[in-house]
N, CA, C and O atoms as a GROMACS GRO file, in nm:
protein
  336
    1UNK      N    1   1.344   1.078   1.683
    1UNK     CA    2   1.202   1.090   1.657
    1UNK      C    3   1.128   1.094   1.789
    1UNK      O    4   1.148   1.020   1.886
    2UNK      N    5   1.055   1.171   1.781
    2UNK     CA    6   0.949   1.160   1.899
    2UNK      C    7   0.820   1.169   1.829
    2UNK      O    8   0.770   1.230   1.734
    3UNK      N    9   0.779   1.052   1.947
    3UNK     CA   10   0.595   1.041   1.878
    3UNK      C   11   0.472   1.068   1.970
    3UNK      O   12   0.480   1.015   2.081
    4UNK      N   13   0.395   1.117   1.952
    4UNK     CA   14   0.270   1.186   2.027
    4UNK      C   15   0.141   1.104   1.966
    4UNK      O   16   0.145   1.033   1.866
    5UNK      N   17   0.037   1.129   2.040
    5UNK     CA   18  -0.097   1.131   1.985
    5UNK      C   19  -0.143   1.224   1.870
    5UNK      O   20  -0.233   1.205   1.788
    6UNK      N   21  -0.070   1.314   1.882
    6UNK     CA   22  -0.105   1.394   1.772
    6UNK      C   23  -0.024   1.425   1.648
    6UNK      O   24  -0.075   1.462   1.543
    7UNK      N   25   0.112   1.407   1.668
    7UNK     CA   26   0.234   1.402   1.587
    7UNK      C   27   0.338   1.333   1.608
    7UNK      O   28   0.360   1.283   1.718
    8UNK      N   29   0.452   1.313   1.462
    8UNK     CA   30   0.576   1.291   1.472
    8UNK      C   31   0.669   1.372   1.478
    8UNK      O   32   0.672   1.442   1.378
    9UNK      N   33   0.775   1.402   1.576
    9UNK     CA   34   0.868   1.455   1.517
    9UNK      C   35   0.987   1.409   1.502
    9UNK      O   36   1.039   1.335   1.585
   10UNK      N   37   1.053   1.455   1.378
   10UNK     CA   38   1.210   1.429   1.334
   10UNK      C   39   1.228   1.524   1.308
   10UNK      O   40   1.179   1.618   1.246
   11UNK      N   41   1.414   1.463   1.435
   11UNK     CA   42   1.530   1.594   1.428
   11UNK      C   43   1.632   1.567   1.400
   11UNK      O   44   1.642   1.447   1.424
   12UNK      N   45   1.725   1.605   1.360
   12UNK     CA   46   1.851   1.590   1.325
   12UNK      C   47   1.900   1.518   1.454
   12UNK      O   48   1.857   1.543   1.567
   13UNK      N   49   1.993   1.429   1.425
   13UNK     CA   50   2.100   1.350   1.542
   13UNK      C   51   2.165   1.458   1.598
   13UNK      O   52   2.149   1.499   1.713
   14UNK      N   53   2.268   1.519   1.482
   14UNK     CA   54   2.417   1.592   1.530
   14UNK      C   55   2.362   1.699   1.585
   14UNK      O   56   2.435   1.750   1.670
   15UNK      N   57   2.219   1.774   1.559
   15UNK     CA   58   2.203   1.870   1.648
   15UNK      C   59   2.109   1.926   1.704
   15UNK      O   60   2.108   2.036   1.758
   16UNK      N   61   2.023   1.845   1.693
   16UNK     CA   62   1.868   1.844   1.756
   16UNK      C   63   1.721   1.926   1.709
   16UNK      O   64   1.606   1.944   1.749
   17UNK      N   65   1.827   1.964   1.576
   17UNK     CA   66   1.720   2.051   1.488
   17UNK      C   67   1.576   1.973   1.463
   17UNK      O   68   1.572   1.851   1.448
   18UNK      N   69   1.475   2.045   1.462
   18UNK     CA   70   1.376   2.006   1.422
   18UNK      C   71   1.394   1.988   1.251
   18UNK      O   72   1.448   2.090   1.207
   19UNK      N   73   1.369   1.904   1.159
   19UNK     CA   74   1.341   1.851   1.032
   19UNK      C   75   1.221   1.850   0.975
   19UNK      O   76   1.196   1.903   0.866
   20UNK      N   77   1.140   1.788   1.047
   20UNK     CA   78   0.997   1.780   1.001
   20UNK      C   79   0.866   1.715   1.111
   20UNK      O   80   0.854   1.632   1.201
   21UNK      N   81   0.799   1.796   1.050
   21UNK     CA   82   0.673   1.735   1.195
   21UNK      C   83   0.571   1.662   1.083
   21UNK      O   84   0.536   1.716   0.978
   22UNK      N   85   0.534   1.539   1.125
   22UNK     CA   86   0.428   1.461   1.035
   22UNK      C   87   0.268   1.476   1.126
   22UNK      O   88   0.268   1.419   1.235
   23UNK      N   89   0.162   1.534   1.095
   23UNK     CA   90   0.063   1.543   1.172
   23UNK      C   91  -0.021   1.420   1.151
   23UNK      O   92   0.004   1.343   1.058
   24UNK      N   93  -0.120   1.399   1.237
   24UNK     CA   94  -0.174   1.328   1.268
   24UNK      C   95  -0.268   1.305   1.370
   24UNK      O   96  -0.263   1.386   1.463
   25UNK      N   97  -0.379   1.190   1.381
   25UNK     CA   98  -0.451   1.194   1.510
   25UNK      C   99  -0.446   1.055   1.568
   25UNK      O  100  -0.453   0.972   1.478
   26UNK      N  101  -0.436   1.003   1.684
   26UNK     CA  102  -0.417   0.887   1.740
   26UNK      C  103  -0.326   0.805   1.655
   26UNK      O  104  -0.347   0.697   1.599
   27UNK      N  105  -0.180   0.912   1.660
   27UNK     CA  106  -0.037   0.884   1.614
   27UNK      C  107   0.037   0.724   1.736
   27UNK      O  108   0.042   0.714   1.858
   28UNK      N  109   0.069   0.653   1.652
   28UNK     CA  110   0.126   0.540   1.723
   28UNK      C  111   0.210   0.459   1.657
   28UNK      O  112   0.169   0.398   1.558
   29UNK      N  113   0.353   0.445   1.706
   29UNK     CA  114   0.453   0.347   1.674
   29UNK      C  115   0.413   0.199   1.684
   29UNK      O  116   0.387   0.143   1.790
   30UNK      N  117   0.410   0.146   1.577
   30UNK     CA  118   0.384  -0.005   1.538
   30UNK      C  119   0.497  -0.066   1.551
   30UNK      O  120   0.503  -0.136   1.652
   31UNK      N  121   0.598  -0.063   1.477
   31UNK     CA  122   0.738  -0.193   1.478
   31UNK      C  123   0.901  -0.030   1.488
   31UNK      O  124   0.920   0.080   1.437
   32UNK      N  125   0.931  -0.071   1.530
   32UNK     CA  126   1.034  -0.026   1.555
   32UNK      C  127   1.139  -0.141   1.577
   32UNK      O  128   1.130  -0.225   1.666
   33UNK      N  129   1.253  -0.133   1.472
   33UNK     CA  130   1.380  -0.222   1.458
   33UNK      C  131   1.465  -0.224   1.575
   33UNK      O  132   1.437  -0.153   1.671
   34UNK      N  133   1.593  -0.321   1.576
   34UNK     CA  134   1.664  -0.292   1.632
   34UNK      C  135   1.828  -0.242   1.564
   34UNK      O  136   1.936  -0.220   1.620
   35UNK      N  137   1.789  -0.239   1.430
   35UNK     CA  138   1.907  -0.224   1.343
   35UNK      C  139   1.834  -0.117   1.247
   35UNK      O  140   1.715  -0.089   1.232
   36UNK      N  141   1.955  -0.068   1.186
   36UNK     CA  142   1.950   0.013   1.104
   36UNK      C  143   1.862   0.024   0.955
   36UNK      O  144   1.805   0.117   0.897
   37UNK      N  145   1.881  -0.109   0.931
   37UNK     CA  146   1.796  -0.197   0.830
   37UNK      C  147   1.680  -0.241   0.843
   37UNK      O  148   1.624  -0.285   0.742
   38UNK      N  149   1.615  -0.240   0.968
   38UNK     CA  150   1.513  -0.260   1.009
   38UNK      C  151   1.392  -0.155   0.976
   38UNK      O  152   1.422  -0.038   0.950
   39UNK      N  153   1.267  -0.192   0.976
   39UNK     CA  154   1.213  -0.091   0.930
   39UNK      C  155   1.102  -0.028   1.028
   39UNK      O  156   1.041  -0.097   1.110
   40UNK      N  157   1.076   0.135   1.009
   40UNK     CA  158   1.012   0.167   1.138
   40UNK      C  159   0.835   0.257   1.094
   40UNK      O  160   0.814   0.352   1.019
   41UNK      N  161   0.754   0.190   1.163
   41UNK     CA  162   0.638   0.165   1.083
   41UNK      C  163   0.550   0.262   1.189
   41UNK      O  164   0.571   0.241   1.308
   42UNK      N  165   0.485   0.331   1.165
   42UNK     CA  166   0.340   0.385   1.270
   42UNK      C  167   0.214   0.370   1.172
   42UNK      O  168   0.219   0.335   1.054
   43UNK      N  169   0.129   0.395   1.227
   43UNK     CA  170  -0.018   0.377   1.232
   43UNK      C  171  -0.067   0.530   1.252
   43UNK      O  172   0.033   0.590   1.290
   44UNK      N  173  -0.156   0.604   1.244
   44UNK     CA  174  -0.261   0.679   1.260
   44UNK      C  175  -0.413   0.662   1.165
   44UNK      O  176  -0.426   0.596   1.062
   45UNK      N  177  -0.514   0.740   1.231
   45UNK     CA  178  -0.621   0.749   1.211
   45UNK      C  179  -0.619   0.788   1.072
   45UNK      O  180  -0.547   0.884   1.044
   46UNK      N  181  -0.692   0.726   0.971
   46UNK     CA  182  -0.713   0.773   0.809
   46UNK      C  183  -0.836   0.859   0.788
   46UNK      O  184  -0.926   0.882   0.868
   47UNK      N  185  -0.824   0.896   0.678
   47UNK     CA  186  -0.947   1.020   0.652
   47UNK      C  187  -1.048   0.957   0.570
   47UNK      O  188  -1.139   1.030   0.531
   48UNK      N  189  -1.049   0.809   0.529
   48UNK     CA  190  -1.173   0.777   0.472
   48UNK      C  191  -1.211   0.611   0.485
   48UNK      O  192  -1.159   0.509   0.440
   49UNK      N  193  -1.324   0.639   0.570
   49UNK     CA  194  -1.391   0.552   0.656
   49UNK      C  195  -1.425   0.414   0.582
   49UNK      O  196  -1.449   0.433   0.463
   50UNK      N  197  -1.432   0.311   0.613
   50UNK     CA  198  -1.500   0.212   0.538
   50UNK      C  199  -1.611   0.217   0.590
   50UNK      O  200  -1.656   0.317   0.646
   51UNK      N  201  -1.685   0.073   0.572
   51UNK     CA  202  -1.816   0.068   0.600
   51UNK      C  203  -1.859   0.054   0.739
   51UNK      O  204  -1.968   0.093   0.779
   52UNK      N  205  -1.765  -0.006   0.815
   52UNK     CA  206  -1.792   0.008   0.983
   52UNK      C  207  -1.750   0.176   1.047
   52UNK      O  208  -1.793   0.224   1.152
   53UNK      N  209  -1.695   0.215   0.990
   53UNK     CA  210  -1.631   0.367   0.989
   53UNK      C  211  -1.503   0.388   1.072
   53UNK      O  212  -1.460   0.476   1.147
   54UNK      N  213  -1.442   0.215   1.006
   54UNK     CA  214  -1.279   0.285   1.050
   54UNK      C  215  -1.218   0.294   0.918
   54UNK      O  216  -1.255   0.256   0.807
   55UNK      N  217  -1.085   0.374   0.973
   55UNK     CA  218  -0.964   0.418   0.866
   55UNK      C  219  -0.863   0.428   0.955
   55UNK      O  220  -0.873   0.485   1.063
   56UNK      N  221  -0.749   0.366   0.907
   56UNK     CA  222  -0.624   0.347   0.939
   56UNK      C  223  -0.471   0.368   0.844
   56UNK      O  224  -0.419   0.273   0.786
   57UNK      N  225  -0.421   0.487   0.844
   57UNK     CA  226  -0.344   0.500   0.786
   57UNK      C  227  -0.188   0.450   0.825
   57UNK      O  228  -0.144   0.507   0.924
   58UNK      N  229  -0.106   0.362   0.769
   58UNK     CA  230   0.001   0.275   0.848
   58UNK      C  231   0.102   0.328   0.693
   58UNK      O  232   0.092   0.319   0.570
   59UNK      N  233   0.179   0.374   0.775
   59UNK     CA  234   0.365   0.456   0.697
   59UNK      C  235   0.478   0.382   0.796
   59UNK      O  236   0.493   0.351   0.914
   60UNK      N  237   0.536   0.378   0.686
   60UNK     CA  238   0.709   0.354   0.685
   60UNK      C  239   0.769   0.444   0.698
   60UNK      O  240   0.768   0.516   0.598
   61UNK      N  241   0.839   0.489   0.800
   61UNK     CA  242   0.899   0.592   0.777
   61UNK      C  243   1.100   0.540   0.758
   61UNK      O  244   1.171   0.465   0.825
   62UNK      N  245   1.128   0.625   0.637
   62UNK     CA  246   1.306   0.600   0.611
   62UNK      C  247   1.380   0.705   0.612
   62UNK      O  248   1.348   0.823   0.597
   63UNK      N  249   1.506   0.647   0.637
   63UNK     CA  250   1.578   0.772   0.670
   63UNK      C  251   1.620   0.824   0.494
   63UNK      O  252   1.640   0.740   0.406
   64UNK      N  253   1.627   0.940   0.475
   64UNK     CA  254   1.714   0.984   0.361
   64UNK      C  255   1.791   1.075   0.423
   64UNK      O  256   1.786   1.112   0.540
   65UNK      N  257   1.909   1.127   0.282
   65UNK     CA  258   2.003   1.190   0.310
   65UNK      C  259   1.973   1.355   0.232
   65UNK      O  260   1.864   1.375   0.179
   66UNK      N  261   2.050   1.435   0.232
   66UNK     CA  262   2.056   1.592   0.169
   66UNK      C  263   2.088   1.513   0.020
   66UNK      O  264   2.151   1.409  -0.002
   67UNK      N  265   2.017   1.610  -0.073
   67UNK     CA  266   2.100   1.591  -0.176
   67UNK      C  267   2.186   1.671  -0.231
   67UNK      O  268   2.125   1.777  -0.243
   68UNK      N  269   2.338   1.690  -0.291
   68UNK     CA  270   2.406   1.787  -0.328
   68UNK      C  271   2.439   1.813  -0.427
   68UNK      O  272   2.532   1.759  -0.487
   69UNK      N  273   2.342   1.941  -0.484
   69UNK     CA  274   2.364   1.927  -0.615
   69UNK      C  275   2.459   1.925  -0.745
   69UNK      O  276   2.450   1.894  -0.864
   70UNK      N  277   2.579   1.986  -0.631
   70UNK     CA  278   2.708   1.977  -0.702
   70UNK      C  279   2.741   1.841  -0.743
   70UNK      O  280   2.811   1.816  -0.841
   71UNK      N  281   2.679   1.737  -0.649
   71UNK     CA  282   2.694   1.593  -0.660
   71UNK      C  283   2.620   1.554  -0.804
   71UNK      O  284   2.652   1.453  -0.865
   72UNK      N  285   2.526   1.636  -0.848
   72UNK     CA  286   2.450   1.549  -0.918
   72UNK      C  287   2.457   1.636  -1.118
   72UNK      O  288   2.396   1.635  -1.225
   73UNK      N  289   2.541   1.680  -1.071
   73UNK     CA  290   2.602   1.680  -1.200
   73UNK      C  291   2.502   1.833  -1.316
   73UNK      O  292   2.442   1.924  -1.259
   74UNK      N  293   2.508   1.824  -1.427
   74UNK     CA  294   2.390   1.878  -1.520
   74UNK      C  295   2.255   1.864  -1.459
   74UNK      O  296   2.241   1.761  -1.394
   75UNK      N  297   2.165   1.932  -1.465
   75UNK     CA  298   2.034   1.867  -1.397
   75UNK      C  299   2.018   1.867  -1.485
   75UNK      O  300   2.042   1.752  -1.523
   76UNK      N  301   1.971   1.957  -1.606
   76UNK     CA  302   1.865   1.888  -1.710
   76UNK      C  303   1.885   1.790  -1.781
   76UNK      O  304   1.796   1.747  -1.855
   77UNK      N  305   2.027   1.726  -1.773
   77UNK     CA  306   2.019   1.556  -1.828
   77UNK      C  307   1.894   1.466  -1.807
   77UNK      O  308   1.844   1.385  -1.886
   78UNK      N  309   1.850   1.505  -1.663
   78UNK     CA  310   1.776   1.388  -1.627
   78UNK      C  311   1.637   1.421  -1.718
   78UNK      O  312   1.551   1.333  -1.721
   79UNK      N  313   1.616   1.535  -1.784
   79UNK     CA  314   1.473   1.581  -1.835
   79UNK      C  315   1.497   1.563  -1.957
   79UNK      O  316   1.394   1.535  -2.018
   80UNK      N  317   1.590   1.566  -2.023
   80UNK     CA  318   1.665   1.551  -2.166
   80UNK      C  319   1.569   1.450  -2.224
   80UNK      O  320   1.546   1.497  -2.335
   81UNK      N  321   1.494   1.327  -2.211
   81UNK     CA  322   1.414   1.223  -2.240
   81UNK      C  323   1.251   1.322  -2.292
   81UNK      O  324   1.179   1.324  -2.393
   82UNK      N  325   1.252   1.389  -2.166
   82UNK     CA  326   1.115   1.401  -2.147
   82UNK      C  327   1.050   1.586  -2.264
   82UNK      O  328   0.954   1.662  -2.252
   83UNK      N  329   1.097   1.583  -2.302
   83UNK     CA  330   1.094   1.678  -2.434
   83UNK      C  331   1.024   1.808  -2.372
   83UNK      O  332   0.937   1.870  -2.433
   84UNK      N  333   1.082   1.852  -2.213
   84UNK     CA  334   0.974   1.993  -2.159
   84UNK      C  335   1.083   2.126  -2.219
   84UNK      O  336   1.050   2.244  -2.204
   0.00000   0.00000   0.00000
């Protein structure tokens, strides 16, 4: 991950691909772990002001994995409930 004033970015480990850019304005790392389990938190500027006219938007960011759909079997099982 790399973090800016203006953005995040996440890249892949194994190959330095870019993944995803999170935008933002007065982007800043709050807690950063030292384990894996640990959790890794930033801060940026929010889009709706209170009454002094700050806003502060504060994310978790986690790692996930690909999902494969061969892994996941029938899909419409999971909709089978929901009568679409």
């Amino acid at each position: 991950m790399l973090f800016s004033p203006k953005f995040i970015e996440v890249r892949s480990i194994a190959s330095g691909k870019l993944v995803q850019v999170i935008e933002g304005e007065d982007v800043r790392l709050m807690h950063s772990g030292l384990t894996e389990e640990d959790m890794l938190v930033a801060a940026m500027t929010g889009d709706i002001e209170d009454e002094n006219g700050l806003s502060e938007k504060v994310l978790e960011l986690v790692p996930t994995a690909a999902i494969d759909a061969q892994e996941l079997g029938r899909v419409e099982q999971y909709w089978d409930e929901w009568d679409v």
